[in-house]
PATIVEX-868468 format. One record per residue (C-alpha): residue in three letters; y, z, x. Coordinates in steps of 0.001 Angstrom, whole numbers, plus 500000, padded with zeros to 6 digits. Each point is the difference from the previous one (the first is absolute). Last residue first. Layout:
<pts>
ALA	Y	Z	X $
...
</pts>
This chain:
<pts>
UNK	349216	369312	233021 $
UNK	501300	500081	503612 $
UNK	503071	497487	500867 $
UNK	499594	497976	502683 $
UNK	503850	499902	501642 $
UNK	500989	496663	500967 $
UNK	501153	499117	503180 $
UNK	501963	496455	500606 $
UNK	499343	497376	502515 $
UNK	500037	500289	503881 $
UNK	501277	496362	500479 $
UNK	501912	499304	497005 $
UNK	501053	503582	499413 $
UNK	501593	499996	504004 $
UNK	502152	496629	498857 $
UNK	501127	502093	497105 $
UNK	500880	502937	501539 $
UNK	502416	498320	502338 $
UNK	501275	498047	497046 $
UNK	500545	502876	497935 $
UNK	501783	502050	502816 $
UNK	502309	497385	500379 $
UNK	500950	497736	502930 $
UNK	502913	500876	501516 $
UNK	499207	498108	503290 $
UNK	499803	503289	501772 $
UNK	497825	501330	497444 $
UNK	497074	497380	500413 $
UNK	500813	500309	503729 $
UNK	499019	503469	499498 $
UNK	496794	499306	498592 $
UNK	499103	497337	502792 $
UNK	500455	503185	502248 $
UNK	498070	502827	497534 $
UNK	497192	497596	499871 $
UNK	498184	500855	502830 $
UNK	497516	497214	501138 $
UNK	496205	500285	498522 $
UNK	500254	496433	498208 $
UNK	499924	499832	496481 $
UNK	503239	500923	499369 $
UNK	501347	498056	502574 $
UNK	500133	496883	498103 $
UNK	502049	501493	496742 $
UNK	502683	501978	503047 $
UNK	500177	496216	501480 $
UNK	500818	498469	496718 $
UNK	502180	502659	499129 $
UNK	501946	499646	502732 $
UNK	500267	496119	499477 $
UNK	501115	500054	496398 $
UNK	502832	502532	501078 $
UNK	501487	497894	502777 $
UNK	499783	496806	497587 $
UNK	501449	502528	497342 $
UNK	503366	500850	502317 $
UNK	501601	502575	497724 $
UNK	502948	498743	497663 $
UNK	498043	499184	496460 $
UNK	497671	502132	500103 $
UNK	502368	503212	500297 $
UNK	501997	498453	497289 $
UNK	496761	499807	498288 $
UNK	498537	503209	501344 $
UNK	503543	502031	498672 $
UNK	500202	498580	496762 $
UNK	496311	501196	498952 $
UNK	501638	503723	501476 $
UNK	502701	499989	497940 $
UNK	497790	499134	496457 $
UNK	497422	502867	501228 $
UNK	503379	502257	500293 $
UNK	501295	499020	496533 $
UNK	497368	502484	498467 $
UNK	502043	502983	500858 $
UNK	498053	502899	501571 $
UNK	500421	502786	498366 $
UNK	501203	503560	501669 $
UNK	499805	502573	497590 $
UNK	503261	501552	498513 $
UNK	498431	502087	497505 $
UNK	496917	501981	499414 $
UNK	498635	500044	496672 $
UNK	501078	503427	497640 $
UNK	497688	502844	500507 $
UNK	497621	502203	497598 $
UNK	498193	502498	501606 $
UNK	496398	500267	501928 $
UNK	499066	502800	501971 $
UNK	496163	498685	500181 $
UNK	498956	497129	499939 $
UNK	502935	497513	501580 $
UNK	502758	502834	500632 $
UNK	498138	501600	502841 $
UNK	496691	498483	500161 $
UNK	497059	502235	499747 $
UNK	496716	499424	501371 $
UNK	497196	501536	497432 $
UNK	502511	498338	497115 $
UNK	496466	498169	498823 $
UNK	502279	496897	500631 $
UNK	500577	500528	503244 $
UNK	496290	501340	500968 $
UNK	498546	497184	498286 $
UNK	503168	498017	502280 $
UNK	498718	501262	503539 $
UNK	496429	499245	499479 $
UNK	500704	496592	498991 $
UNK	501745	499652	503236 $
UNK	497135	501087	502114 $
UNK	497709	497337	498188 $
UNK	502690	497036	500586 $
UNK	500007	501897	504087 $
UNK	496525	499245	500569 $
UNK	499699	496753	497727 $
UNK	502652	498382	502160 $
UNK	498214	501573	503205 $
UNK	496473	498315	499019 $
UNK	501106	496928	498593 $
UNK	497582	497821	502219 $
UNK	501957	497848	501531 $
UNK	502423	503454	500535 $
UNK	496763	501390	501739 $
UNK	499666	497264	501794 $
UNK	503425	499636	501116 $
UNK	500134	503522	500935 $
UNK	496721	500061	502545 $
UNK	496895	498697	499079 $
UNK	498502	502443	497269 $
UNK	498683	502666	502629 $
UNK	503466	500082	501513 $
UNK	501303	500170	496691 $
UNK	497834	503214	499282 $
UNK	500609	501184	503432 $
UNK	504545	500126	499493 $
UNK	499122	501367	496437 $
UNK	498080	502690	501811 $
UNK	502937	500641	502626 $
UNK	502628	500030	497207 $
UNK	497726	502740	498517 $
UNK	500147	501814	503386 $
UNK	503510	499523	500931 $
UNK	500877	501801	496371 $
UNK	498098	502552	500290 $
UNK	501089	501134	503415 $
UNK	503836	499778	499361 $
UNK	499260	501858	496938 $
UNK	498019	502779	502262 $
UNK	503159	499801	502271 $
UNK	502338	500266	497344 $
UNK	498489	502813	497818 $
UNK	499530	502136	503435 $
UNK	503675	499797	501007 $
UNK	499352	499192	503507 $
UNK	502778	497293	500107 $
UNK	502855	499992	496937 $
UNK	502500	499692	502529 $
UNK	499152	496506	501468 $
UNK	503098	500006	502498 $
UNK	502722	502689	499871 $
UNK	503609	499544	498984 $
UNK	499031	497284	497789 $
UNK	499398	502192	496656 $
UNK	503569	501646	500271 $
UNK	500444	498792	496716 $
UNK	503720	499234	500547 $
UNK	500259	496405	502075 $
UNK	497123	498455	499863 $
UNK	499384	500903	496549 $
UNK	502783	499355	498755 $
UNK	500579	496597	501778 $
UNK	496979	498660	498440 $
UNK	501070	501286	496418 $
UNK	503223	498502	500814 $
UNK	498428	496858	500258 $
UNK	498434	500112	496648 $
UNK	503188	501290	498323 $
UNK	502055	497020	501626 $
UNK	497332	497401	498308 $
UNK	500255	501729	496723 $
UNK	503892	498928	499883 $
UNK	499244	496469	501456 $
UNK	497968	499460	496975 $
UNK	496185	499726	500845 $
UNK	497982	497171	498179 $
UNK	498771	500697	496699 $
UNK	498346	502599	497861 $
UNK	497578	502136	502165 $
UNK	502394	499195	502397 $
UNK	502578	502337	499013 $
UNK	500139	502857	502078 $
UNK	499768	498057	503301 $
UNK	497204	500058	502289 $
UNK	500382	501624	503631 $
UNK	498583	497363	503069 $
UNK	499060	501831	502704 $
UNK	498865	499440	503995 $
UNK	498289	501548	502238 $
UNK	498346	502366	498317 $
UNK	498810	503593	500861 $
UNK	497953	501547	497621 $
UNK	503871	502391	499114 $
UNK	501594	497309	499643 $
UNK	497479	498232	497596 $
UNK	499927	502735	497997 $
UNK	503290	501457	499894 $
UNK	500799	496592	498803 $
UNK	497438	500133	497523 $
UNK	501729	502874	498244 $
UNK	503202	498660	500049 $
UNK	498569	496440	498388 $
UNK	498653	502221	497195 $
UNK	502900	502299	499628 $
UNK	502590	496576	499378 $
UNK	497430	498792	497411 $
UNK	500735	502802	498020 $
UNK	502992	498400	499540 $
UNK	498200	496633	498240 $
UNK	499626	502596	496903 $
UNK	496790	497405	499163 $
UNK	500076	496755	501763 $
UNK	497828	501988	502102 $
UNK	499611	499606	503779 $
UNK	496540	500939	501381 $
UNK	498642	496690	500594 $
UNK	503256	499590	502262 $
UNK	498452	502143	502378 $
UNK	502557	500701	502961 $
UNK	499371	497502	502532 $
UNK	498843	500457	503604 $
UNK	499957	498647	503536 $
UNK	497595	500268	502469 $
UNK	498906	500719	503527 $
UNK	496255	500300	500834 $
UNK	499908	500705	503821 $
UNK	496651	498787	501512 $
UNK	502041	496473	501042 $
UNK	502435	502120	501188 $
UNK	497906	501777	502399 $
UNK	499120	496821	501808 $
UNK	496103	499977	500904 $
UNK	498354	498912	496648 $
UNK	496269	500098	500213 $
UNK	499522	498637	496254 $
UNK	497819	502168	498081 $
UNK	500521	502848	502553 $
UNK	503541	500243	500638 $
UNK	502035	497821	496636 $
UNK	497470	501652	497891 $
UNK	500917	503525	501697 $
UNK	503744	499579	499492 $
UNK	499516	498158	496200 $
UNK	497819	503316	499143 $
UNK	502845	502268	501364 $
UNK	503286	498408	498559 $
UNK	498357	499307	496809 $
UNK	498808	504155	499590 $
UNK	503430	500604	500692 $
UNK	501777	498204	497021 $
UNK	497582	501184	497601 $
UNK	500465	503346	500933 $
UNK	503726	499779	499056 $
UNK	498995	498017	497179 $
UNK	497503	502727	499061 $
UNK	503004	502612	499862 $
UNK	502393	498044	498745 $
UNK	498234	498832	496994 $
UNK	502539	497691	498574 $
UNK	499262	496933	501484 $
UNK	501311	498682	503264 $
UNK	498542	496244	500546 $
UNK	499050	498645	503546 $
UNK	500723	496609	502118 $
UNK	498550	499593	503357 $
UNK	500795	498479	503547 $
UNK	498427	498439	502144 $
UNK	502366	499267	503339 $
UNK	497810	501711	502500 $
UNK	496866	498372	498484 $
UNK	501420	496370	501120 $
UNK	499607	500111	503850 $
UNK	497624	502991	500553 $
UNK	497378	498351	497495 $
UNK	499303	497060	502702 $
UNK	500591	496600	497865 $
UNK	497315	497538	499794 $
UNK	499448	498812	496687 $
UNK	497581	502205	499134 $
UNK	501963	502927	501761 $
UNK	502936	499032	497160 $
UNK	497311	500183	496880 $
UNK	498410	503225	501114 $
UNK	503135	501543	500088 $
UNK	501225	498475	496616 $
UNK	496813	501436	498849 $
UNK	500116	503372	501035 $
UNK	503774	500494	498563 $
UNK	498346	499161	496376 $
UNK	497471	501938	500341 $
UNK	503257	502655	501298 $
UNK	501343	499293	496700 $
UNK	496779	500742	498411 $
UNK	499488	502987	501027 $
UNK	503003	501884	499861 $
UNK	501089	498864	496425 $
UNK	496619	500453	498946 $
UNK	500229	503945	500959 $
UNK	503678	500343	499064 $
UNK	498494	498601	496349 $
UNK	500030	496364	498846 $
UNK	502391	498869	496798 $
UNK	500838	497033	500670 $
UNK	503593	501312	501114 $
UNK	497226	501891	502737 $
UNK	499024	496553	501084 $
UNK	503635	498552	500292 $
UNK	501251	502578	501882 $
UNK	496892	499694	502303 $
UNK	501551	497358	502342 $
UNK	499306	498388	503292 $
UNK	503297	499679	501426 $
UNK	499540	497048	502054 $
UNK	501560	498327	502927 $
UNK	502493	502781	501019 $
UNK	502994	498144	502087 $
UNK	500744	501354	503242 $
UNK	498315	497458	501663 $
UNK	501107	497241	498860 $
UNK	499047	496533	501992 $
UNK	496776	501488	501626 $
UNK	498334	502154	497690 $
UNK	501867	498508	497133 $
UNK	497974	496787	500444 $
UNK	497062	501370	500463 $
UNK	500292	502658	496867 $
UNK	501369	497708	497656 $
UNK	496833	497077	501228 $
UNK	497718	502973	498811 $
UNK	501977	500235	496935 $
UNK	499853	496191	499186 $
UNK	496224	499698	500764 $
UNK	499614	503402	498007 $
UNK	501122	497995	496744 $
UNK	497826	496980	500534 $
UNK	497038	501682	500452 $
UNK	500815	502087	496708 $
UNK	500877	497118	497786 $
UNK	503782	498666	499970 $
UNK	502337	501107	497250 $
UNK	500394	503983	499309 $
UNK	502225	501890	497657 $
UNK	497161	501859	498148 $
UNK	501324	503642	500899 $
UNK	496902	502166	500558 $
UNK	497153	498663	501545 $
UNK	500420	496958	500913 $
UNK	503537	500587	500590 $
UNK	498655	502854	502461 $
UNK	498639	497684	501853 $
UNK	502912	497994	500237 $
UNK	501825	502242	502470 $
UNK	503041	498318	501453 $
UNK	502331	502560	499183 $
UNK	502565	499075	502904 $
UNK	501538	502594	502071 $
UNK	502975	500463	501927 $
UNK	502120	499838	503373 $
UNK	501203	496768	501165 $
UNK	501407	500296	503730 $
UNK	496817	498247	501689 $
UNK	500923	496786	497691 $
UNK	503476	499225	501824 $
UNK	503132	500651	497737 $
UNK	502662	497122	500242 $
UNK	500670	500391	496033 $
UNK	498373	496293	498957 $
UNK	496717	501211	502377 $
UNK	500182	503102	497803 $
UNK	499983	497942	496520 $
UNK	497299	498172	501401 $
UNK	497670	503060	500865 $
UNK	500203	501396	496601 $
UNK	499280	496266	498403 $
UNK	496974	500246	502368 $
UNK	499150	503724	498561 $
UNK	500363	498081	496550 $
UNK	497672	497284	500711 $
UNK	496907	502195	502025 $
UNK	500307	502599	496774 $
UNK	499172	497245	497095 $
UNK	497099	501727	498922 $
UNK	501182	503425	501109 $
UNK	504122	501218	499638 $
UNK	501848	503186	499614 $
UNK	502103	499510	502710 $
UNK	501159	502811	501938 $
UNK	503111	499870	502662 $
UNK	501395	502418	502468 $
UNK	503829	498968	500408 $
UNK	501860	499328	503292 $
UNK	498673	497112	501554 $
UNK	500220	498724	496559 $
UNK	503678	499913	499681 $
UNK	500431	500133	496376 $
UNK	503264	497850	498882 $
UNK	497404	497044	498391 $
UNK	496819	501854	499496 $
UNK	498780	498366	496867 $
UNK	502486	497284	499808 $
UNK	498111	498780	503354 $
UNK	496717	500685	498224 $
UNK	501236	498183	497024 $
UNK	500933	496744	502057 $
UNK	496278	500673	502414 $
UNK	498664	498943	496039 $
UNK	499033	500958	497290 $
UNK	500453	503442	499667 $
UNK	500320	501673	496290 $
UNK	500677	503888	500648 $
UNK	498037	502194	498267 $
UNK	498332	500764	496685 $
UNK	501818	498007	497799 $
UNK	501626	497403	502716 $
UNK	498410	497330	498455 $
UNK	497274	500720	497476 $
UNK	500982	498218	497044 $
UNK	498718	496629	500969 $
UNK	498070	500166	503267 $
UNK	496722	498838	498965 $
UNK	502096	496560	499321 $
UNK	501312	499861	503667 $
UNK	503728	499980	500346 $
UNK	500238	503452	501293 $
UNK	497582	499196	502922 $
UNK	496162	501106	500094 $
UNK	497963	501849	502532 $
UNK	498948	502488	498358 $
UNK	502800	502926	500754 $
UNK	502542	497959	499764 $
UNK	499214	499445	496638 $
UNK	499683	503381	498605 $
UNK	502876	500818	501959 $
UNK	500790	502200	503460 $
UNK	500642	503226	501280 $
UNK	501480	500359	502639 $
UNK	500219	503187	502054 $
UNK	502880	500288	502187 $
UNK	500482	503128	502122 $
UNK	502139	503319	501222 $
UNK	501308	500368	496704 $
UNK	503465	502237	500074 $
UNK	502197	498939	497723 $
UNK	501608	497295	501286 $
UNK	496512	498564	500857 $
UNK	498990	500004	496216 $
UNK	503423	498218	498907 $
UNK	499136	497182	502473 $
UNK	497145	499826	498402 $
UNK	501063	499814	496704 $
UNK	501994	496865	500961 $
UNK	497315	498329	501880 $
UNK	497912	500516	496741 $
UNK	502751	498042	498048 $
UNK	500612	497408	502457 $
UNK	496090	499391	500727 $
UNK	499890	499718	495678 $
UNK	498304	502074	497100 $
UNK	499018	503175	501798 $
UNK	498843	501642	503277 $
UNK	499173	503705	501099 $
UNK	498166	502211	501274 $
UNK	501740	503284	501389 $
UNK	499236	500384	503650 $
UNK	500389	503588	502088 $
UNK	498366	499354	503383 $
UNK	498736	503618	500406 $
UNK	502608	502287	502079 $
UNK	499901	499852	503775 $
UNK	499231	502637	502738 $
UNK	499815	503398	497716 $
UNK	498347	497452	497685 $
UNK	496619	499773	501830 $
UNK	500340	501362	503468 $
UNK	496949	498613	501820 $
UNK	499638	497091	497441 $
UNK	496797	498936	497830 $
UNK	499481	503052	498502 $
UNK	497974	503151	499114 $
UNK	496863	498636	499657 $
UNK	500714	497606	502794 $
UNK	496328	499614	501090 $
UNK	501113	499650	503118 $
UNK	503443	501491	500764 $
UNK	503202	499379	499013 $
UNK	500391	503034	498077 $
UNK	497842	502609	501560 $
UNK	495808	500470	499277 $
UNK	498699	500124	496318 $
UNK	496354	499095	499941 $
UNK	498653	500271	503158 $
UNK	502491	502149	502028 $
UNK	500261	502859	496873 $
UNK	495942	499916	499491 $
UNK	499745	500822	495808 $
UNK	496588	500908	499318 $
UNK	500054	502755	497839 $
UNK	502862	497917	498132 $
UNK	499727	501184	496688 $
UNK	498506	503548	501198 $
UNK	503210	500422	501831 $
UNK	501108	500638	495996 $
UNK	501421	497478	496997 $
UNK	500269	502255	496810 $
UNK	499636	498651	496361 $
UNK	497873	496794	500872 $
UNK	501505	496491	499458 $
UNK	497687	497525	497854 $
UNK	500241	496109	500974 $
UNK	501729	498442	497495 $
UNK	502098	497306	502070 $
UNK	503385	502052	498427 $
UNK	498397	503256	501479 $
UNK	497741	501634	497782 $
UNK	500183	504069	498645 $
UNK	496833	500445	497412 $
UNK	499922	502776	496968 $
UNK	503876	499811	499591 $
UNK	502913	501843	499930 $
UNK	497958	503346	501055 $
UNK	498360	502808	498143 $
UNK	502588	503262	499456 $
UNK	497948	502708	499733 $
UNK	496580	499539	500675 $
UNK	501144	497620	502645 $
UNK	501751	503112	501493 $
UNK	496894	501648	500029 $
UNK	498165	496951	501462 $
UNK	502528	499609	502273 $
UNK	499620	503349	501968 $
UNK	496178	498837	500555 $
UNK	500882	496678	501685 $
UNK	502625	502112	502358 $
UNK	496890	502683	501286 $
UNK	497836	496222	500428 $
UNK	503106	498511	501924 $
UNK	500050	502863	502294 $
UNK	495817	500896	500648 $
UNK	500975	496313	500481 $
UNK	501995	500283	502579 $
UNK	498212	502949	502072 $
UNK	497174	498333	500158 $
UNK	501902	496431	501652 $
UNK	501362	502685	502217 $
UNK	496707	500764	501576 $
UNK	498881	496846	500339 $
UNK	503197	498873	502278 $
UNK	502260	497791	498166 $
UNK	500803	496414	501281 $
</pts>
């Protein structure tokens, strides 16, 4: 904090600079009348001490490691250990997407992330009617513990870090996970990874949810009990804004109402029983890098902080790690163009510096080309070198949370904790984040942000390189990866042969049992398992649990 007499002497300062730029303003006025972030909110010409008058270093920036983790999660950041460098990915079939990423680990990747179809991703199998001309489009199609096993067949998973990018139908696929390990010889408390598992924000955000809300955080809460004990390694929920700012939310909204979100799946597991210091240690969460660096960076920070004191004094935690926000991020694919896709390769840079350089534990680097289709294997390697790039000749990791004290990042850091703090009260006041999803509060939140952003698109206020500004005339891109449409075909063959040679008395049975318990209070991550074990499919595991918890559906306001 600055002494009285040096806060004077400041501004005598800044008010001797103010008048200096009004001459030059007389000559040569700026670019524009207003400067904004990419959330809008203004940014002033000259960030001073005065920003942060009442900055307290060991309050609200302290070492790495350290409560409120400002600076970091770890002691030693990347000098110790590099970020977990993933690159998402999963396509058409298990063999083809086991192929790739096999390719991915040759070259470097230091984790899976899997990304999965339209259809796996709600619950349905590839023979299902909803599922025609959807299967393996967006992911990989798994149907059953056979595709998982394809999936990973050659990849020791005691020895890879893997992500799933999974949330309705998250408790069936981490079973699958844990089948396919039992099948390898590797015990449970040697998996290493992280499920999605955060439905909230489908509500929200995303749309690929099945059960209603009580049913939902029934199965995550049961996640988080059963991984506390059988898998402990294993991160039970990464409780995602990506998906929120792809909506179109600000850094602010981002902030606040993923850790709503985080709030309620805390509440949700003490309901039931569960001391916070058992399952908080293994949250984990999911942010987006946008092209701001500057307020991402900030961004970033200001999570790490507000989740470390919510964790403290809303909810008494005594384990440091549970106070510890530790996340992983994705470059913004909302910012790709389709538009001179090369630029696209300066975008994802750019938010790599950022996330790196806010501290993340974990990063997933889009390809060039996914504004059009799914990544070639050629755009893939440029994304991962980007990674290795910057790790390796920025310089940026030779000295943890360098961009500390600079007055514009602390007084960002600021702002943005405290709006994320007064969306965190408003939903308080409306119930908590179910509620105030119930009630279409944060959808309507970040719809209205979003409109905001595209006026000021399309009145060319925020540029676009190449899409509004900068434009020339370019041939289509070639060579994109396609999907063939003989892959939902392969995969129908594959449940009926797989139909056909499994025990179905054994199968009948376990779902009988899982259909029973679901009314009951007993974990169902067991009976789920079970399901797997007996190769039953994802469909019919889901569909037993629609019968009994039934199907949500979205009120729509007029």
């Amino acid at each position: 904090m600055l002494k009285e007499g040096k806060i004077e002497q400041i501004k005598e300062m800044v008010t001797k600079y103010e008048g200096s730029v009004k001459k030059t303003l007389e000559k040569r006025p700026e670019q524009k009348e207003i400067f904004k972030t990419v959330s809008g909110n203004t940014v002033n010409r000259l960030y001073t001490p005065l920003d942060i008058i009442n900055f307290d270093y060991e309050k609200d920036l302290g070492t790495p490691g350290q409560f409120p983790y400002t600076r970091g999660v770890q002691n030693t950041m990347y000098r110790g250990k590099f970020w977990t460098m993933r690159m998402y990915a999963g396509f058409a079939t298990a063999k083809l997407s086991n192929e790739r990423y096999k390719y991915l680990i040759e070259q470097g990747s230091m984790g899976l992330s899997v990304a999965f179809d339209l259809p796996t991703q709600i619950g349905y199998d590839s023979n299902h009617e909803l599922a025609e001309g959807e299967v393996g489009k967006v992911g990989v199609a798994i149907d059953s513990l056979l595709d998982m096993e394809i999936l990973f067949d050659g990849i020791p998973l005691d020895k890879v870090s893997t992500s799933m990018t999974i949330n309705a139908p998250a408790a069936v696929l981490l079973a699958m996970y844990l089948a396919v390990a039992e099948k390898q010889g590797v015990s449970f408390d040697k998996l290493s990874g992280t499920i999605q598992n955060d439905i909230l924000k489908e509500y929200i955000a995303r749309g690929t949810y099945i059960f209603p809300p009580k049913a939902s955080m029934r199965l995550i809460t049961d996640i988080f009990e059963y991984c506390s004990k059988e898998v402990p390694k294993w991160n039970t929920i990464s409780i995602s804004g990506y998906h929120i700012r792809e909506a179109g939310s600000t850094a602010a909204q981002e902030v606040g109402f993923t850790l709503a979100d985080g709030i309620a799946y805390v509440e949700a597991a003490i309901k039931v029983g569960l001391d916070v210091d058992t399952f908080a240690p293994r949250l984990s969460f999911f942010f987006n890098a946008h092209n701001d660096l500057l307020e991402e960076v900030s961004k970033y920070r200001a999570a790490r902080r507000l989740w470390a004191k919510i964790m403290k004094e809303r909810f008494g935690a005594k384990n440091e790690k549970s106070c510890s926000l530790k996340f992983h991020t994705q470059t913004a694919g909302s910012t790709l163009t389709a538009q001179q896709p090369e630029n696209n390769i300066v975008r994802v840079a750019i938010q790599t510096l950022a996330a790196v350089l806010g501290g993340t534990q974990s990063l997933h680097t889009n390809s060039k080309d996914e504004a059009l289709a799914l990544p070639t294997e050629s755009a893939v390697m440029v994304a991962l070198r980007t990674q290795q790039i910057v790790a390796h000749e920025s310089g940026i990791i030779n000295t943890i949370d360098p961009l500390a004290g600079s007055y514009y990042i602390e007084a960002k850091t600021k702002e943005i904790e405290d709006k994320a703090m007064e969306y965190i009260k408003k939903i308080d006041e409306l119930g908590g984040a179910t509620a105030a999803i119930e009630k279409g509060y944060i959808q309507e939140e970040i719809m209205n942000a979003a409109y905001e952003t595209q006026k000021d698109i399309e009145r060319g206020e925020t540029i676009i390189v190449g899409m509004n500004r900068f434009i020339v005339e370019e041939e289509p891109l070639k060579g994109l990866l396609r999907v063939d449409p003989i892959v939902g075909e392969q995969q129908k063959e594959k449940i009926k042969e797989l139909k056909e040679r499994r025990d179905n008395e054994a199968v009948k049975t376990a779902l009988k049992i899982l259909k029973n318990a679901c009314l009951t209070e007993v974990n169902l991550m067991p009976l789920i398992l079970e399901c797997v074990r007996n190769y039953a499919t994802l469909g019919e595991i889901c569909g037993v649990m629609r019968e009994e918890f039934g199907e949500y559906r979205q009120a729509v306001k007029l």
